[in-house]
Steps between C-alpha positions, in 0.01 A plus 500: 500500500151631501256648792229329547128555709490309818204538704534892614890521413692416234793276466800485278539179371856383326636237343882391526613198288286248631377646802259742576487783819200713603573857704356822583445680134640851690863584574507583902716788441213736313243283360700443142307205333707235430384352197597753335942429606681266397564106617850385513474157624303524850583880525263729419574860427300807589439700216491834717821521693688135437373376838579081459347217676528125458189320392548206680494648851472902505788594602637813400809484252539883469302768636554819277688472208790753513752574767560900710338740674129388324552169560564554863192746527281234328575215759503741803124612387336148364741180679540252280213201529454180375300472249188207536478155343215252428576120482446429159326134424462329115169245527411387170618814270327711758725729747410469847582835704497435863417855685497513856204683688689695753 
């Protein structure tokens, strides 16, 4: 996994087996960059609070990492949210992000 420049963002760009996925570079929860967790598959783990999402649509796996009373208080003050995903294109040995301009 690695962050990469796009435009006036960045993206994190990651590579699993064969295929590759392109996402927001910043957890949802608090901003934790991503390419610094860890890639298990198409899961991606935050490396600030264990917040998971799955590369190949967003969707959140786990929120917090961690059950109780600070678990609750996290979800109650940040609800969890998807996290963003790019299509992801391969055109001669080049990678084609698609972004959309909403």
């Amino acid at each position: 996994m690695k962050e990469i420049p796009v435009m006036d963002f960045k993206i994190l760009l990651a590579q699993s087996k064969d295929k590759y996925y392109a996402a927001d570079s910043r957890c949802p929860h608090l901003g934790g960059k991503l390419a610094n967790g860890t890639l298990e598959g198409t899961i991606v783990t935050c490396p600030l609070h264990g917040s998971q999402f799955d590369l190949s649509d967003g969707r959140v796996v786990r929120w917090l990492k961690g059950s109780g009373i600070i678990s609750k208080m996290g979800r109650a003050l940040k609800s969890p949210r998807s996290l963003r995903t790019y299509e992801v294109k391969i055109d001669n040995d080049k990678i084609l992000i698609a972004l959309d301009s909403d």
